[in-house]
N, C-alpha and C positions, 0 to 999 in steps of 0.2 A: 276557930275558923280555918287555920291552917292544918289542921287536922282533918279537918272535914274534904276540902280539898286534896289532900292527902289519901282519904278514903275513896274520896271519888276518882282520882286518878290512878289507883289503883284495880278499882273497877274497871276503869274503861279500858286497862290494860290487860286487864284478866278479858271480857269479852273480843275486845280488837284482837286478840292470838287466838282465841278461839273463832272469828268469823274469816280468821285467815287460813287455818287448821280446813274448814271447811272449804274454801276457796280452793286450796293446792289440791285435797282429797279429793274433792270431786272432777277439781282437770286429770287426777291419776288415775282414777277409777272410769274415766272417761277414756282416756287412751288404753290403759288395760283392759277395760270392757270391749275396746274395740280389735285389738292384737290377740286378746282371746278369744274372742269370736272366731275372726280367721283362724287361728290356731287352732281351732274348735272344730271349724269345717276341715281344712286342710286333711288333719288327720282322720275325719269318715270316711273324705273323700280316696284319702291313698288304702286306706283301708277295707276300701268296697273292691277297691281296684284288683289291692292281693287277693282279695277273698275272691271274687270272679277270675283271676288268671293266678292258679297257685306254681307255676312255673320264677315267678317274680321270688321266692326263696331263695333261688339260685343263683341270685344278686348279690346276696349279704354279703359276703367277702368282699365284693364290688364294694357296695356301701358302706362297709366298715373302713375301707382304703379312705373313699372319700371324705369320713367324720373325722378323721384321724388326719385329712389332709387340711381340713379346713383348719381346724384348733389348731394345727404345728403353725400355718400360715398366722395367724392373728396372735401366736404365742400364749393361746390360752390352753395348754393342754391340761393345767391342773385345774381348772376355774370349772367350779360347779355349785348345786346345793352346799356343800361348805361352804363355798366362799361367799355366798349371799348371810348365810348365817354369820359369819365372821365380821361382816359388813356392820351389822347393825350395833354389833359390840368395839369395835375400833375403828382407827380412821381410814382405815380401807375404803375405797367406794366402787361399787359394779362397774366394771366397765361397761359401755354403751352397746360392745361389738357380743357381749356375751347374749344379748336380748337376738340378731340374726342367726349366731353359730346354732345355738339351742332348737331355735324356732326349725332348722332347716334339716338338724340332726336328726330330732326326735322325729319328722316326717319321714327322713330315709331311712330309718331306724323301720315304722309300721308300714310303709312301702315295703321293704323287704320281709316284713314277717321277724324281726325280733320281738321278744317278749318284755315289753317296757308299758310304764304308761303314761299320764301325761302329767300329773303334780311337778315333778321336777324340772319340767319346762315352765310348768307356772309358778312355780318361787323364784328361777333364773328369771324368766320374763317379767314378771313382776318387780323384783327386786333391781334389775337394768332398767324398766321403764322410770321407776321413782326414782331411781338416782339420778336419770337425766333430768326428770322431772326437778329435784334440789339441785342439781346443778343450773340449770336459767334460773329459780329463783335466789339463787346464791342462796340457797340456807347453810349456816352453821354446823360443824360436826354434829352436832344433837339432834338437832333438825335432818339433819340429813340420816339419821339411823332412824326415825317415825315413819319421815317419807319412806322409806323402804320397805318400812312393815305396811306401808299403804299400798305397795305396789305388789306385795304379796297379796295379800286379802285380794284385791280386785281381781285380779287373771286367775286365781284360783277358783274364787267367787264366780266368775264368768264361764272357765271352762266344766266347775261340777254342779253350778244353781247352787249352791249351799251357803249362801252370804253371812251366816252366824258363824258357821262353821270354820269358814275362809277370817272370821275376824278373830276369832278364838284362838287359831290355830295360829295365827301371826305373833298375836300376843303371848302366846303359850311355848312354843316349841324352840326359844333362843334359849331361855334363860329356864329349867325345870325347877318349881320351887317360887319364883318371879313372874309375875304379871305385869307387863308395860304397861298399868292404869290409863298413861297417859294418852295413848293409843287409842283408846277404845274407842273415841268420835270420828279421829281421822281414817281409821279403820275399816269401822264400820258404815262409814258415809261412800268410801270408795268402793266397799265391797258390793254395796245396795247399788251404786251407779252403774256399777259393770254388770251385774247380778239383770237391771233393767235393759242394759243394752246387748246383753247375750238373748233377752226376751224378745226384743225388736227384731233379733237373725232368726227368729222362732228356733233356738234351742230348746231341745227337752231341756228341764233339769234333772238329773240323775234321783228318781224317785223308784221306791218297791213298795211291794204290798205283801204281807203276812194272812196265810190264810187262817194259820189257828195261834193264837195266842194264851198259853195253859193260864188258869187263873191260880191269883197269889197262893201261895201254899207255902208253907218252911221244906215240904221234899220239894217244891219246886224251886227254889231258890236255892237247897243246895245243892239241884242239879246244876244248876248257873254256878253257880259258884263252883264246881268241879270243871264246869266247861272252862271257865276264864282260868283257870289257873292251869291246865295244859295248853289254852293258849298263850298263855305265858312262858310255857315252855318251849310252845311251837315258834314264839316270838324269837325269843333267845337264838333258837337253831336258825330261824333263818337268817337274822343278822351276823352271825356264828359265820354261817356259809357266805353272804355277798362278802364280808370282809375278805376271808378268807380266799376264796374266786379274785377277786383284784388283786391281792398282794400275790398268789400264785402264778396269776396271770403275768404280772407284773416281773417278778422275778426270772420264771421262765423264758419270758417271750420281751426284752426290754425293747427293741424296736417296736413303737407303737404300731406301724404298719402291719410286721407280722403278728403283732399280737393279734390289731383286729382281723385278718383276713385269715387266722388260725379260730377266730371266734366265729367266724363266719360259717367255717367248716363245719364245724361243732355242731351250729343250729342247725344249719343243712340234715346233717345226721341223724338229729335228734328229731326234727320235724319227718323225716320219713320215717323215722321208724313210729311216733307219735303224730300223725298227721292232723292239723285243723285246731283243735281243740285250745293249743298251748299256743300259739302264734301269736302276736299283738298283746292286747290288754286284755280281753277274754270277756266282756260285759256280758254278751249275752251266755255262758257260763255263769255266770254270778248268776244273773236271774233266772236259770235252771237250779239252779241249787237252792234259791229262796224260792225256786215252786217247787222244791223236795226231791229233786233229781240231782248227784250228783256221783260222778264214779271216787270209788275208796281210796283210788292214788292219785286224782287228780291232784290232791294239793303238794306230792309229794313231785309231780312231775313240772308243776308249774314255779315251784322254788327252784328246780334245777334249771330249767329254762329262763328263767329270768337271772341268776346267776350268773350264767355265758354270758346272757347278751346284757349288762350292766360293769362284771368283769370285766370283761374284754373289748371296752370302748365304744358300743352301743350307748346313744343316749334315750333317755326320757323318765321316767321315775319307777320308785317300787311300791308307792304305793295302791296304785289297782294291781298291779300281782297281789300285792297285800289281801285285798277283797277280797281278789281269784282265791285265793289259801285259806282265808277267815274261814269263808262263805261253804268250801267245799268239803276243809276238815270240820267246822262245825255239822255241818248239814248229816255226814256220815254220821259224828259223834252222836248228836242231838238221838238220829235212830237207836242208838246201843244203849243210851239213857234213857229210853222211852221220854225224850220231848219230841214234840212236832218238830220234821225235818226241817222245814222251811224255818222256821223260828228259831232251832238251833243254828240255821246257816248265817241268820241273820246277827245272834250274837258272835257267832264265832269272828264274822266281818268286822263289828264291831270294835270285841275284844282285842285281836289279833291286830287290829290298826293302834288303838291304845297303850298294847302292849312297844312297836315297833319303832313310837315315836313319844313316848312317855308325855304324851297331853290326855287327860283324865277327862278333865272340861270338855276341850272339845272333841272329843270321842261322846260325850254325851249328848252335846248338841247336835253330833254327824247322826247319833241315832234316830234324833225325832225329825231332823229334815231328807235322811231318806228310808226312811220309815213311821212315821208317824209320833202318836205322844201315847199310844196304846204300846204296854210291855216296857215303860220307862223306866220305875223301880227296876225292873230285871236290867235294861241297861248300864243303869247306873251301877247296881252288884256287881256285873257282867267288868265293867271299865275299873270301879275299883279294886279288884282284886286282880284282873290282869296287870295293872300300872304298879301295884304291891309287890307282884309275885317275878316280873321281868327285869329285875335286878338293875346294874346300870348298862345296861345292854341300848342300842339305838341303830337304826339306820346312817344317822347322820354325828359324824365323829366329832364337829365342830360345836355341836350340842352341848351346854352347861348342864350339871346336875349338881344348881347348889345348894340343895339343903337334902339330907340323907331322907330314903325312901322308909324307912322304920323307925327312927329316933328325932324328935328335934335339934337336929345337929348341923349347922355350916358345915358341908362339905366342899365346895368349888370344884368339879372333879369336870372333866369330860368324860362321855361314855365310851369306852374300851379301854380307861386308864387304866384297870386289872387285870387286865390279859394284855397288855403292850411287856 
């Protein structure tokens, strides 16, 4: 009898954390669905603005002073995508104030025409909104690094429509090697909330369409396979260069003011002399290149630009520059292979985000939610072998890489610990 008892109060404790799991999740996926949203419009809207008065470039130095004023005031100059990642692993917890500095930077960031995009507003905003979120409910350390990954998934979820995508990548991008299991409902219930209330602002979600998809073939697959592994390469170079752009930047110019208002110069520069094209996140770029149009140095121009303006104190993420460079060096490559441009554009997107942020997984599931479930083997070749070939190389420094990428082996390592 007391056993039985026993069995049943164990049950009820195993459900009761899970009807509570979904209780916090969906209040977090509720508030992030709704701060994404805004954050959603906001940046169309500063972004229609640039586009229609291209004078507003001439700001950025302006804008840089003021990103660079705000972070000194709230003392958060080093707090970014690291430190959210950092969060889920130790007792650190987001500050609250990191959810407005983010939200108002990465605006005055595509107001002015920097080349940034928006993820890294939504892992900061996400990650700030869930920890306030475990902070009223007082959860426990533990609890409180779930909740965070829930606040990820949602404003992610929100601002790209990719809800598998937004849960995967939470789960995936702390720990390479490690999958938070336990994540996966609180997750995915916040990313599906915010995912439906970005649908209520009538948000697109970020969908494409492939006009030719080659059918399976072994020379077609090891065209794929030749494409993912120079974007493996291409992956490497570009995280090669942001790092490199910051600490230069950094060293150079150690007053953040001047730093940014030396950044500011820079894109100025760079934008007259490359007008349009490179400014902002570059979307509809991307979907010129998966409709087979894409010029042979865009992706070469779009790393450089996004460089400055992430170096030099500029916020919001790299990963739509990511696309912008997938999409454009694929799209060429794909030509010189004899595959279809658009379809090469589309793995190179693929690949080239795979490679940048070492999640395999969810670089597959980004594939079928913005492109379909047609060319998913090639996908999946397309991610496996870029996530093989990009070494321990990342965007994000605070990134674990704990099991080696060739050997069954515990390694613990963060990315860049080979070249530090």
């Amino acid at each position: 009898m007391k056993s039985v008892k026993r069995d049943l109060l164990r049950a009820w404790n195993y459900v009761f954390t899970l009807l509570k799991w979904v209780v916090i999740a969906a209040l977090t996926g509720a508030v992030g669905g709704l701060i994404g949203a805004a954050f959603h419009l906001s940046v169309e809207k500063v972004t229609a603005l640039r586009e229609s008065h291209n004078w507003l470039i001439f700001l950025l130095p302006l804008g840089g002073l003021l990103i660079a004023g705000i972070y000194k005031l709230a003392h958060l100059e080093n707090a970014g995508t690291d430190a959210v990642i950092d969060a889920v692993r130790s007792k650190y917890s987001v500050p609250i104030l990191l959810a407005p500095l983010i939200f108002i930077s990465t605006v005055v960031t595509h107001l002015c025409g920097g080349s940034a995009g928006r993820e890294g507003a939504a892992l900061q905003l996400g990650g700030a909104i869930g920890a306030q979120v475990g902070r009223t409910f007082r959860l426990d350390e533990k609890d409180m690094h779930l909740v965070t990954l829930c606040g990820m998934s949602a404003v992610f979820s929100a601002l790209f429509g990719t809800p598998l995508t937004a849960t995967v990548f939470a789960l995936e991008v702390i720990s390479v090697g490690v999958v938070y299991y336990s994540g996966i409902v609180p997750c995915l219930v916040s990313a599906l909330i915010a995912y439906g209330i970005s649908l209520l602002f009538h948000l697109e979600p970020v969908r494409f369409s492939i006009a030719t998809i080659p059918s399976y073939s072994w020379q077609s697959c090891g065209k794929v396979v030749l494409m993912a592994a120079l974007c493996a390469a291409l992956s490497i170079a570009f995280c090669l260069l942001m790092t490199f752009t910051h600490k230069g930047a950094a060293k150079l110019f150690k007053n953040p003011f001047l730093r940014a208002a030396v950044g500011g110069v820079l894109l100025i520069g760079l934008s007259l002399l490359f007008p349009n094209d490179y400014n902002g996140a570059g979307m509809p770029i991307i979907a010129r290149a998966i409709g087979g149009e894409a010029l042979p140095c865009a992706f070469l121009l779009k790393m450089l630009f996004t460089a400055v303006t992430i170096g030099f104190g500029f916020k919001g993420g790299e990963i739509v520059p990511t696309f912008f460079i997938g999409a454009t060096f694929g799209c060429t490559l794909g030509a010189v292979l004899g595959l279809p441009s658009g379809f090469g554009a589309a793995i190179g997107l693929v690949a080239l985000f795979c490679g940048v942020v070492n999640c395999p997984i969810a670089s597959v599931f980004l594939s079928v939610e913005l492109f379909g479930i047609g060319g998913l083997l090639y996908f999946a070749l397309a991610c496996a072998f870029s996530f093989a070939l990009s070494g321990y190389f990342g965007l994000y420094s605070s990134q674990k890489i704990i099991y080696s990428k060739t050997r069954a082996e515990y390694i613990n390592i963060n990315t860049w610990k080979e070249i530090e």
